[in-house]
N, C-alpha and C positions, 0 to 999 in steps of 0.2 A: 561487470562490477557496478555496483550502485553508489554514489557517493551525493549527499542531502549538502546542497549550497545553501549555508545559513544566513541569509538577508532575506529583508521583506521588501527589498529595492529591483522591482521588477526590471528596471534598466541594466542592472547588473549578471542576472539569470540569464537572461537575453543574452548579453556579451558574452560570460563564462560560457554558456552553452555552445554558442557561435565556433568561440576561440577550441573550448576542449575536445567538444564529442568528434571533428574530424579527426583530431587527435590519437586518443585514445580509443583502439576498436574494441566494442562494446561496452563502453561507460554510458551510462543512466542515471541524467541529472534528476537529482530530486528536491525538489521544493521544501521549503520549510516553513512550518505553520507554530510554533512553538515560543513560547515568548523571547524579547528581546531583553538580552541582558544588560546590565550596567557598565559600558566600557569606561570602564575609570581606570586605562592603564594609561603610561606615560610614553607611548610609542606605538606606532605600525604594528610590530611586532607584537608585543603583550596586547591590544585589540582584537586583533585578528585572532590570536589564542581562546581570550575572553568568547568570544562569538562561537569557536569551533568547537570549543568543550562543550556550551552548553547545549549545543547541537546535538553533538553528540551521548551528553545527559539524557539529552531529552526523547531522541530517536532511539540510538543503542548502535545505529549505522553510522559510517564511515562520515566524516562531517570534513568539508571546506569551510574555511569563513575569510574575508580579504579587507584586509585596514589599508583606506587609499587617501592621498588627499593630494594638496599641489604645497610646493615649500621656494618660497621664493628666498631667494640670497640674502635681498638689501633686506629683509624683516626678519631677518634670522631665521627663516627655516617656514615661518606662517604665513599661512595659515597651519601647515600640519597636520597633526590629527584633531585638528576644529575645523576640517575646511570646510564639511559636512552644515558647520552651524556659524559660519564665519560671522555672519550677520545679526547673530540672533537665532534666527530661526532656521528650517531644512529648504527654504526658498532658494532653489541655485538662481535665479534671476538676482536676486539681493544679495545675495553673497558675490555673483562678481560684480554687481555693480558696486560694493563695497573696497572690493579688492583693487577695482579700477579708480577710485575716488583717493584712495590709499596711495596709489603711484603715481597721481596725474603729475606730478614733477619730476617725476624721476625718466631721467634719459635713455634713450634705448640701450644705448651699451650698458646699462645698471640694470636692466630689469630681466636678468636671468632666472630660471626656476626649472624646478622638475617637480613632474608628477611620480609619485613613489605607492607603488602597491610591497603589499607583503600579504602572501597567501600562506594557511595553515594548514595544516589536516591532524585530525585524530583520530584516531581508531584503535582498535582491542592491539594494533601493533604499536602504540606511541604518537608521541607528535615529533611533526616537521614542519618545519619554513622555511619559503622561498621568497626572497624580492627581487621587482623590477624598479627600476629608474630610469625614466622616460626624458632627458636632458631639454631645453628648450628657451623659450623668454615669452614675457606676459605683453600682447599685444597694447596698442592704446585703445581699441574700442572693438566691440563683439561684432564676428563674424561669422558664420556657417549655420546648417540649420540639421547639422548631425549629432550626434552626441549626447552629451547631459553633461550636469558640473561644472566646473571651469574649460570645457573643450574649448567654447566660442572665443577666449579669449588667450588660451593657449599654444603658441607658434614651435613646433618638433623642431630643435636643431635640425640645421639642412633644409626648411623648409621656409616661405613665406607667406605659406598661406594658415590658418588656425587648425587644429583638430576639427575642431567642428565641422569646417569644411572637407574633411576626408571620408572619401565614400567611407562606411564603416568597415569595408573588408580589408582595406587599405592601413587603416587604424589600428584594426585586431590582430594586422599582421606586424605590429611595430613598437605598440604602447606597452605601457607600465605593468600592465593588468596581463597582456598578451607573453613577457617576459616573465611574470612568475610562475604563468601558468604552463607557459612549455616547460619550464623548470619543475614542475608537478609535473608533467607529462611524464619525462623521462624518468621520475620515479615511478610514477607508477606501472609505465611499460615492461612486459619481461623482460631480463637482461636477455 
């Protein structure tokens, strides 16, 4: 089965890759080179759609696409889906250094958050979505040197140490991104 991962976020191909192809035996991740669409929808959900259709437009193949971001409690849910550009721009250095400037009062017991993915697929059978919700709280300063995004400053329920600092197989055995994606597994595995 071939299925075309629709981002141009090489860190992202990597991980899916990682997480899916043990997964599902004989999936063949495929690159996408096809332009980026305009996600102006108002959710995980409707982004990740946006992404997979036009993938799917654009190839004719089987298309994934994943709207992720981190949503902190005391901001009402944001970053969201700006987490990408929280700052301004696509600088994840700047964006959590932003996000950390944003909480520097706020006390540990208040600074909960989850990283949320929601993966799509479309193809000649329809679209599906899945999400994960990765529980946790937003450190006071960056740590680890794995990852991308907000890992360095995001602590996993159960844990004390950041994403960042989790080997990555440890990570992809656990995260946001690793939860919708086994949820696409088992669809797309034979019953």
């Amino acid at each position: 089965m071939e299925l075309v991962l629709a981002t141009h976020n090489a860190h992202k191909v990597k991980e899916v890759a990682a997480i899916l192809e043990p997964i599902v035996a004989g999936l063949s991740m495929l690159g996408y080179d096809g332009p980026e669409p305009i996600e102006d929808g108002t959710s995980f959900l409707e982004n990740s759609l946006i992404k997979a259709r036009a993938a799917f437009a654009h190839t004719g193949k089987a298309s994934i696409a994943d709207d992720s971001g981190i949503a902190v409690d005391i901001l009402g849910g944001s970053p969201g889906i700006f987490s990408a550009r929280w700052s301004g721009s696509k600088d994840d250095a700047q964006n959590r250094k932003l996000l950390l400037a944003q909480l520097t009062d706020v006390p540990e017991g208040n600074r909960q958050a989850s990283f949320i993915c929601t993966i799509s697929m479309v193809s000649d059978a329809g679209e599906t979505s899945f999400t994960g919700v990765w529980p946790g709280r937003i450190a006071f300063a960056e740590s680890g040197e794995f990852g991308f995004g907000y890992d360095p400053i995001f602590i996993p329920e159960g844990f004390e140490v950041s994403s960042g600092e989790l080997e990555p197989m440890v990570k992809n055995s656990m995260s946001h991104r690793s939860m919708a994606l086994s949820q696409l597994a088992s669809f797309l595995r034979p019953q």
